[in-house]
VOPAGU-2260 file (C-alpha; in pm, 1 decimal, decimal comma):
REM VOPAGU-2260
SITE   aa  ch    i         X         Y         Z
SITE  UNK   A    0   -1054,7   21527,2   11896,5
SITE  UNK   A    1   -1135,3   21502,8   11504,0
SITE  UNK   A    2   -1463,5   21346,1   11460,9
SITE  UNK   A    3   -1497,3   21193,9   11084,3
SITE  UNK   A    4   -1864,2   21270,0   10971,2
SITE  UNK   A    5   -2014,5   21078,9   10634,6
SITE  UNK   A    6   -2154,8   21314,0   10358,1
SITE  UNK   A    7   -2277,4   21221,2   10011,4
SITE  UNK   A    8   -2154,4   21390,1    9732,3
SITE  UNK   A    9   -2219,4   21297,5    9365,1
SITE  UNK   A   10   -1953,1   21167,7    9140,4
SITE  UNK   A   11   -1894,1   20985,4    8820,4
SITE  UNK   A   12   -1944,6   20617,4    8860,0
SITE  UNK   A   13   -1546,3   20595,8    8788,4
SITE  UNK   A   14   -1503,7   20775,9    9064,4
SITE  UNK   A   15   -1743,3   20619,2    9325,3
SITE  UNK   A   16   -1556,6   20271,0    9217,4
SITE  UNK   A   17   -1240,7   20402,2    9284,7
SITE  UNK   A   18   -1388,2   20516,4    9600,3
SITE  UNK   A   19   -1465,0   20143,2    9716,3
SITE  UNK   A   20   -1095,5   20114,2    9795,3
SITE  UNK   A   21   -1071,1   20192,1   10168,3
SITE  UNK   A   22    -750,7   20360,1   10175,1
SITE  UNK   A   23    -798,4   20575,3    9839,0
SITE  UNK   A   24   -1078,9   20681,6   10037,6
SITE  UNK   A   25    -911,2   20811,7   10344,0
SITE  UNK   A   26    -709,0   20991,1   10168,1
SITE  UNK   A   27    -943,6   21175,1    9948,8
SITE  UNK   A   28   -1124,7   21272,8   10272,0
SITE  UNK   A   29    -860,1   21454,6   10452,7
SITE  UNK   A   30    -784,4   21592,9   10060,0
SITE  UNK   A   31   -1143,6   21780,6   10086,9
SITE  UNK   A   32   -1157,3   21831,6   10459,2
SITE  UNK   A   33    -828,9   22049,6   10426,4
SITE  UNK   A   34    -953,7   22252,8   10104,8
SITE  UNK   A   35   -1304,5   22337,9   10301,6
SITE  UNK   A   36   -1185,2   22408,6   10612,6
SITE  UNK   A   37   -1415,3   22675,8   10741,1
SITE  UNK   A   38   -1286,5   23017,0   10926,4
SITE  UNK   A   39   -1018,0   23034,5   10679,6
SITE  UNK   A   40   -1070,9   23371,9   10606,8
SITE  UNK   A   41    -844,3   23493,7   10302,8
SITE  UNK   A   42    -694,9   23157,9   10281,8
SITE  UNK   A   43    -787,5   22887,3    9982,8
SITE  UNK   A   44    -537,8   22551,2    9954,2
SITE  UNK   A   45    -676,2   22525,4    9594,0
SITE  UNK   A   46    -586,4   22848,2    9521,4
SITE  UNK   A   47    -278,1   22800,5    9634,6
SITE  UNK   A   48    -231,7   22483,2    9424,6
SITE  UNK   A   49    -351,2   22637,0    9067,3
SITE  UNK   A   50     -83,5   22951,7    9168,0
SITE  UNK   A   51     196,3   22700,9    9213,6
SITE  UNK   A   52     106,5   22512,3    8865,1
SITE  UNK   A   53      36,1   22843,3    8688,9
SITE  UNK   A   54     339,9   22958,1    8836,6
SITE  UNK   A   55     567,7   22642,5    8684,5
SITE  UNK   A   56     418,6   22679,9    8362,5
SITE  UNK   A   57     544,8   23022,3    8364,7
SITE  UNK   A   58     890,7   22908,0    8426,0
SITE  UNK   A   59     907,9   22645,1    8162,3
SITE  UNK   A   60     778,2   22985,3    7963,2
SITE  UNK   A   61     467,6   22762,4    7864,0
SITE  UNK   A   62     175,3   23014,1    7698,2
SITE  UNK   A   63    -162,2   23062,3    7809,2
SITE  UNK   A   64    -264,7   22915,9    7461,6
SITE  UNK   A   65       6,2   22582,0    7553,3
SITE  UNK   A   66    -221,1   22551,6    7873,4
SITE  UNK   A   67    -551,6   22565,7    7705,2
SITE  UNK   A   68    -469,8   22283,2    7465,0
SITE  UNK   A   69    -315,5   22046,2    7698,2
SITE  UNK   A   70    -643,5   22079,5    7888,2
SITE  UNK   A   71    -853,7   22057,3    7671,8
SITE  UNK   A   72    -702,6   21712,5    7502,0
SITE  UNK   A   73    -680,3   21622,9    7843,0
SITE  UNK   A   74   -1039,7   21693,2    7894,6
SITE  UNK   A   75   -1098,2   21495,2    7598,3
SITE  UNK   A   76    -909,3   21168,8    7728,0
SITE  UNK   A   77   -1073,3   21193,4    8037,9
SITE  UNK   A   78   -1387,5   21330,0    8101,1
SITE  UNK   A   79   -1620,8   21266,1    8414,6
């Protein structure tokens, strides 16, 4: 049986408003309860997310450099 156990974390006040909506919520929970799964020795689902995005940009033959910038202005739009 999966018991569902409440812990705080801090976030932006965007995101704790976002948050409010019951089934956003839900979903971000079993989001972070399958990246922190402990035992998983040798195994990381974020790692294995940034490989698969690192590995499209290197398809569309996008630069380090290309990466960096589109980051960064994203960073700039939207900053927490």
């Amino acid at each position: 049986m999966n018991k569902i156990v409440m812990v705080p974390i801090p976030v932006s006040p965007e995101a704790a408003e976002a948050l409010g909506d019951d089934a956003r919520r839900d979903r971000i929970g079993k989001l972070v309860s399958a990246l922190v799964k402990p035992g998983q020795t040798g195994h990381d689902p974020l790692a294995d997310v940034i490989a698969g995005i690192k590995d499209s940009a290197a398809r569309d033959r996008l630069t380090d450099a290309e990466v960096e910038a589109e980051l960064a202005a994203y960073n700039g739009e939207h900053r927490l």
